[in-house]
N, C-alpha and C positions, 0 to 999 in steps of 0.2 A: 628521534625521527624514525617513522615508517616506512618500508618497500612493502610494493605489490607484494612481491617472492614471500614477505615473511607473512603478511597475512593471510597468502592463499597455502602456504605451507601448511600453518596451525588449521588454518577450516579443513585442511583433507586429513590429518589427523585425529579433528574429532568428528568427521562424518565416517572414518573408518569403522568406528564399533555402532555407528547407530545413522547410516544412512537413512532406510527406509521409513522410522519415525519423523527425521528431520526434513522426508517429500512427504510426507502426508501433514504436517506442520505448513511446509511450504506453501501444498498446495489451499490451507485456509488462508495461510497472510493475504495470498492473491486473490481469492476470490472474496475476503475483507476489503480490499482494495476496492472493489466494485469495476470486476471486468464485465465490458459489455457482452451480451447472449444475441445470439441468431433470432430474426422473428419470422413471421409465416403469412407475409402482408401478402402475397403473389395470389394466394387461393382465393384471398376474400377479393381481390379487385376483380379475378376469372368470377368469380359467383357474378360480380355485379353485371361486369361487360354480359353475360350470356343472358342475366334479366331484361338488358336495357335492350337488346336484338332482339329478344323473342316480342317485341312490341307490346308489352303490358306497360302499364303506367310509372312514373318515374317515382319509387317511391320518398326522395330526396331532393332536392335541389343543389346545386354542386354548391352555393356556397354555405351551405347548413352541413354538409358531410365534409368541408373543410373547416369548419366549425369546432362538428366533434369530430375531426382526427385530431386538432390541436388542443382540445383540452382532454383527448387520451395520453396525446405525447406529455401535456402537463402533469399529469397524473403520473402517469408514470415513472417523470421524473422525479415527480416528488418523492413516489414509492421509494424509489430506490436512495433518494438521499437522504430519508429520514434510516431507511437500512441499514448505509452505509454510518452515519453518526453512532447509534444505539444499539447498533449490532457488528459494524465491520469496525467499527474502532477501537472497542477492547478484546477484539480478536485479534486484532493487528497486535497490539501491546503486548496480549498473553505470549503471542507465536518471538514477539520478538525476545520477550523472558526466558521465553524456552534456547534462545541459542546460546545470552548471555550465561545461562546455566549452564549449557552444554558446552559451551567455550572453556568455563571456569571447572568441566567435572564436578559437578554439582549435580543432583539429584534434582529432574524436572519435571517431575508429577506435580497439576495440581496449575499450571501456567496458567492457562484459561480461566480457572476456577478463579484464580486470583485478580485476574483485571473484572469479575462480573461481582464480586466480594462487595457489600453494600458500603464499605466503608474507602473504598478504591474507585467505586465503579463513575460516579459522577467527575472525581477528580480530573478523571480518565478521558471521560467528553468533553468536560471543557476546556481542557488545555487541546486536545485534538485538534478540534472545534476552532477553537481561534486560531490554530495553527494554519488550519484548512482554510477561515475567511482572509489571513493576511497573504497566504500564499496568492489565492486566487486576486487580490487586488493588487499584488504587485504583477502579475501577468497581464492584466488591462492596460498597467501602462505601457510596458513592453516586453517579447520575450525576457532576453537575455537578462534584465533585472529579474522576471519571474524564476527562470531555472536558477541565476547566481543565491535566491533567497530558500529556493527548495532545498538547495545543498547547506545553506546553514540550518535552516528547521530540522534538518534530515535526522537528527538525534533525538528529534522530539520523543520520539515512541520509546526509545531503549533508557532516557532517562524516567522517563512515568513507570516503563514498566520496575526500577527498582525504584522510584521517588513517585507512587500517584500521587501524593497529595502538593507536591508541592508548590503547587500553584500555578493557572496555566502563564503567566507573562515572566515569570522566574524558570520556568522550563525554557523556555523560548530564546530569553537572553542565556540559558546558560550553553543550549545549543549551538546560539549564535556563537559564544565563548569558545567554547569545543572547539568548532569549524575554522574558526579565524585562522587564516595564513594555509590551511588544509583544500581550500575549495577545489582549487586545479588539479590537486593530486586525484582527492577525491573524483574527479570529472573522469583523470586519465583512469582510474579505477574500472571507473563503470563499463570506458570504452574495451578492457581487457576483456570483459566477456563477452563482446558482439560475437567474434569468433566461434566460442563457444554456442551461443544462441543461434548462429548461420548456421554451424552443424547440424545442431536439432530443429531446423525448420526441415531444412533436406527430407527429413523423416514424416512428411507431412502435417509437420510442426507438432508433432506430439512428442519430439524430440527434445524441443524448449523447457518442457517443465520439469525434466532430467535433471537441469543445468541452475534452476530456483535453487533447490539447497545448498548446491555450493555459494553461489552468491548473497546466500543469506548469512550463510555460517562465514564468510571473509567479511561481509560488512559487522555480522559480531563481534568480531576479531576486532575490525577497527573501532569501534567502539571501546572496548577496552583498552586499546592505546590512547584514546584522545578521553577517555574521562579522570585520566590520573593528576593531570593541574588542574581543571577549573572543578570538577568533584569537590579533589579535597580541600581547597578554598570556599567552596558554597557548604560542604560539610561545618 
């Protein structure tokens, strides 16, 4: 059985000789993630309102410019979820190679290189990929079923990144496997670092992504405790 104390012990241990690699790691896994950006909507509606007073002709009609704002926001969205698939998800997998290496003192050159590797890389998206569409269907039907199922997929990534090929619905259950009887711990887990994340907002939140590598490098750590039964079974 695992304590917090012992897996945040090991993560500050191996962030000790190599912090600052394992924030600039961090900082890809997250914006793999597909965090949302600022946009600059306020100038364009000031253009229009100062058209529409100076009494020239309307060059739209409101409902054709709500028209194409929503097939921009489509657009968009698709931009960024085709991104996210083909681009944020064997980023995600390399970053999270890189901790299970760096958990283990292993040599971690080469992480990324590895989840985009022609013979890795599709393995990569599809088990993602299905990971991503069953999560989201079980959050349709209600929260607490969706986050209870996040926390079992949650291994998805750290098993591809030493297993891509192994198939995405065999990753999934073995996730599942991993998790079993772990979820709560894992939940109270998560909640150990708000603390830490309240501090680095203080900072006009640029303090927060201080606080990423540690939380990377303890969920490493857990990982390596919970792949030692169902691993060497699926092995």
């Amino acid at each position: 059985m695992w304590t917090r104390k012992e897996l945040k012990d090991r993560a500050k241990a191996v962030l000790r000789g190599n912090y600052w690699k394992a924030f600039l790691i961090s900082l890809v896994i997250s914006l793999a993630g597909g965090e949302d950006g600022g946009g600059g909507g306020s100038s364009g509606r000031s253009s229009y309102n100062n058209y529409r007073n100076s009494g020239g002709p309307m060059p739209f009609d409101l409902p054709t410019i709500f028209a194409m704002f929503g097939v921009m926001v489509i657009l968009i969205i698709l931009s960024l979820l085709i991104l996210r698939i083909f681009l944020g998800y064997p980023l995600e997998v390399g970053g999270r190679k890189y901790f299970i290496k760096s958990a283990q003192y292993e040599d971690s050159s080469g992480c990324f290189k590895y989840a985009f590797d022609r013979e890795n890389y599709m393995g990569i998206i599809k088990a993602m990929l299905l990971r991503g569409v069953q999560n989201f269907l079980w959050y349709l039907l209600l929260i607490i079923p969706g986050i209870v199922k996040s926390y079992a997929y949650s291994m998805v990534p750290y098993i591809l990144a030493e297993n891509p090929n192994m198939g995405a619905s065999e990753a999934i259950e073995l996730s599942c496997d991993m998790t079993e009887g772990h979820k709560l711990d894992m939940f109270v887990l998560d909640l150990s670092f708000i603390g830490w994340y309240l501090l680095g907002a203080l900072l006009f939140g640029i303090g927060v992504i201080f606080v990423m590598p540690y939380e990377n490098a303890t969920k490493a750590e857990l990982y390596m405790v919970l792949r030692q039964g169902p691993m060497e079974e699926a092995a």
